[in-house]
N, C-alpha and C positions, 0 to 999 in steps of 0.2 A: 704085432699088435698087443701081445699078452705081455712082451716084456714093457711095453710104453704102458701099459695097465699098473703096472708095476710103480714104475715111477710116479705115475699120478698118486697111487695110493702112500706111496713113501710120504711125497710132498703133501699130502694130508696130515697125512700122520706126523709130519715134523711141524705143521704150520698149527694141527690140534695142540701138541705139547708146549710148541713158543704160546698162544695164547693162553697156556693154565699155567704158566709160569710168570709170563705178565701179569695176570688175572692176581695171582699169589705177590708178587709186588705191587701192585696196585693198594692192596686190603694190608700189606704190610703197613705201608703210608698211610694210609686211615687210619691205623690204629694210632700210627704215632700220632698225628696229626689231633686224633681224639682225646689220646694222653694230655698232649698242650690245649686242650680246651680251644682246639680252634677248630669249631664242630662243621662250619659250612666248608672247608676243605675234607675236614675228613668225608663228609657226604659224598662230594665230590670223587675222591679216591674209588670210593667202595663204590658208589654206581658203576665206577668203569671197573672196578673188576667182576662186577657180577654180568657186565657186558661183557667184557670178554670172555667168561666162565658160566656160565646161566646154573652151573650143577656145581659151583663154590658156597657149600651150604655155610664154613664160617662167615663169607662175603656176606650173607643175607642175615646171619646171627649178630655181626659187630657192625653194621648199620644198624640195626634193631636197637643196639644197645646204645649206640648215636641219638636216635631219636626217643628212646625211655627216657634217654637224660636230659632232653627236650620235651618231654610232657607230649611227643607226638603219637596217644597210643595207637590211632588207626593206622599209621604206617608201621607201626614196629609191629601192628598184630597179621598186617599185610604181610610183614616180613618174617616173622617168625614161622606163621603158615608156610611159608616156601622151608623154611628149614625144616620144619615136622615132616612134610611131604620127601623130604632128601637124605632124611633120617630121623625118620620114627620112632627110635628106642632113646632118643634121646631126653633123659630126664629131666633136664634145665630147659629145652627149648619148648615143653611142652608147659614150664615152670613158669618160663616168665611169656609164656602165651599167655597164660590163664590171670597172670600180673596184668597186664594189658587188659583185658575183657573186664578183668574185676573194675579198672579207672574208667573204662568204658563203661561201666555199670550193665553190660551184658551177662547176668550174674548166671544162667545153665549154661553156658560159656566158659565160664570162668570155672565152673564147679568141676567140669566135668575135663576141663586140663588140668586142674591140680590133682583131681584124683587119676588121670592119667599118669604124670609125675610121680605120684604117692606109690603106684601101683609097680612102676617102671623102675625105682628106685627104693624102698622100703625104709632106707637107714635115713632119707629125709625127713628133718623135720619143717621145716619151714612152709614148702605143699600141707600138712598139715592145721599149722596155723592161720595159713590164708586162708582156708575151704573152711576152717571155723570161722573167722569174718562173713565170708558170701552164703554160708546158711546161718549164721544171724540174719543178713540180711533176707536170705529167705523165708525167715521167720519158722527155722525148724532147732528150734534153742537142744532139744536132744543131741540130736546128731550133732549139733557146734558144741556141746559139753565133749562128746567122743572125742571130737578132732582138735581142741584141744588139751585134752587127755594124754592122745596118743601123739602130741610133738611134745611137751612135759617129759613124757617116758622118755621119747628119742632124744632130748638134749635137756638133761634137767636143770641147766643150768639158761635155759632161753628164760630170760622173766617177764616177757612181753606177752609168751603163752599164759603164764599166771596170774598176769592183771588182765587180761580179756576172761580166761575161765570163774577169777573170783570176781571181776565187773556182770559178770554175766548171772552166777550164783546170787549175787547182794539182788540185781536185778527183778530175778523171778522169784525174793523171798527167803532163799535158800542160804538164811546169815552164817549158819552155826559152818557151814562147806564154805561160804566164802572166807569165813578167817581163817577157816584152817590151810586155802592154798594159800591166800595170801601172806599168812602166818611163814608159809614155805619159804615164799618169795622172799624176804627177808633175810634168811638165812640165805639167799643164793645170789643176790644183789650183792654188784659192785659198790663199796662204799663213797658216799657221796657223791654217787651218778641220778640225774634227772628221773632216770626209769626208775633207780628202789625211792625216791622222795614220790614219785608216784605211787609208790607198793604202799607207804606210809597214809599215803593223803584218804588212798583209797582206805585202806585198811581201820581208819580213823572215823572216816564217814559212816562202816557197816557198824563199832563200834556205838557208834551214834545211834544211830535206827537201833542198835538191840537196847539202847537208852543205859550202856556200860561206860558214862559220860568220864570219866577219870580215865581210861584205858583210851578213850577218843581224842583227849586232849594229850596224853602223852605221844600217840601217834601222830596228831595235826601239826607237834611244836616239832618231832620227828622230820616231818615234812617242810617244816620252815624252814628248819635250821639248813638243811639241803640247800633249798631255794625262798629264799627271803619274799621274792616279788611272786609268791605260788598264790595267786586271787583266791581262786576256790576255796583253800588249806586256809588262809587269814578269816575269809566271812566265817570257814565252818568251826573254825575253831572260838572266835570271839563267839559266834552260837551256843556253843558249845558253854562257855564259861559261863552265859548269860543262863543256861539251864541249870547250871551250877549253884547260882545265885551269885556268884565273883564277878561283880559288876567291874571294879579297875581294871578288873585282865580284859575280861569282855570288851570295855573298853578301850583300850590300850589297840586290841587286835583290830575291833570295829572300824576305828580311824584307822591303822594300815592298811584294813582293804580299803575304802574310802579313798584314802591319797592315791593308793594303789590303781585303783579303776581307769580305765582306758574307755575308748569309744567303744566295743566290742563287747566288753563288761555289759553282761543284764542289769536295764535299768531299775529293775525290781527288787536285785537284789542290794543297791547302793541304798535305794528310798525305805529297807526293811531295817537296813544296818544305821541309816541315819534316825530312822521311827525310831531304831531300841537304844541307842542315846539319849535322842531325846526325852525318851522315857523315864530314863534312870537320872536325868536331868531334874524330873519332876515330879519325883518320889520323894517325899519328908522324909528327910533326915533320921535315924532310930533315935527315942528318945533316952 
């Protein structure tokens, strides 16, 4: 009886390892399959391998990532939870949990996986960044000055951390600290990328509010020259000139936001750009 015991348990144990080995080809072809963007097979793949394997934590991480790429967070936060649970020191599954929750707008959710992540891995910066986002949104501007502080340190060349830190400074007041990250940003921006015409546009408009209208306008045409069809950067800067009293330039920029404007475009702000036309339209001439 003990040696047929024997055998039973072999044939277990041969028939556990054929399914983690299936299990592991199964999730191979998903991934390929996710490669070629043909995501309803790769699904397909990866459910049978987490069927055959229930404790394939990459099985449950690259569907997750299946469906990130499909804007599906509730399953990929369904799925990412089985991977935390399968392995909890892992710093990305904990990352892009908290990714998930944030699009969910479950924001202590969200806080408290990046700072998991943050904690579990230290050299990350990007956990940083995010949990400065979600206490923005929890409306604790301190602590989102910290954390994006301390992903600035961790990768000083991220510039997405320096336009949210000096978006966030100009925000609450704080001009003289948002030029000077922004100011950074500049110097760490890729040339002619969308991100540093953003460093420009923003860096232009804090310009503006401290009424340093010459330094605004050289930052606003900064940001055109990047991106010609940039709306915001064309009103603020035809504004800009219009403070100036350089009515042509003002002009000039006025109508390219104007032509510029799409449906999406603030109607307020077209009706204020077409007012200050018309205005300079019907001003007497200097004699």
């Amino acid at each position: 009886a003990r040696k047929g015991m024997l055998i039973v348990l072999l044939a277990l144990a041969a028939a556990c390892s054929r399914a983690k080995v299936e299990s592991l080809e199964h999730m191979n072809k998903g991934v390929e399959y996710y490669q070629l963007k043909q995501y309803n097979l790769a699904v397909k793949e990866l459910e049978e391998a987490i069927r055959l394997n229930e404790n394939n934590e990459a099985a449950y991480f690259n569907l997750a990532i299946v469906h990130i790429d499909l804007a599906h967070w509730s399953r990929a936060a369904q799925l990412l939870t089985r991977a935390v649970v399968l392995s909890p020191n892992n710093a990305n599954y904990h990352f892009l949990l908290g990714r998930s929750y944030l699009e969910m707008q479950e924001l202590e959710q969200a806080k408290s996986e990046f700072e998991n992540s943050r904690n579990l891995d230290p050299k990350l910066f990007k956990p940083e960044y995010y949990l400065g986002m979600v206490l923005e949104e929890l409306d604790k501007p301190q602590e989102a000055f910290g954390a994006y502080t301390n992903a600035i340190m961790k990768n000083p060349r991220y510039i997405n951390a320096y336009t949210r830190l000096g978006n966030l400074y100009a925000e609450y007041g704080f001009l003289d600290n948002a030029v000077q990250v922004l100011q950074e940003a500049t110097k760490v921006g890729v040339p002619g990328s969308d991100e540093l015409g953003s460093v420009h546009k923003i860096l232009g408009t804090v310009y503006q509010e401290k009424g340093e209208l010459e330094k605004a306008a050289a930052q606003l045409k900064m940001a055109i020259d990047i991106n010609p069809a940039m709306e915001d950067a064309l009103f603020s800067l035809g504004w800009t000139y219009a403070q100036m009293g350089s009515k042509e330039n003002a002009r000039i920029y006025l109508e390219r936001f104007i032509k510029q404007a799409g449906d999406k475009t603030p109607q307020e702000y077209v009706m204020a750009a077409q007012a200050k036309i018309y205005e300079f339209q019907e001003e007497p001439l200097a004699q």
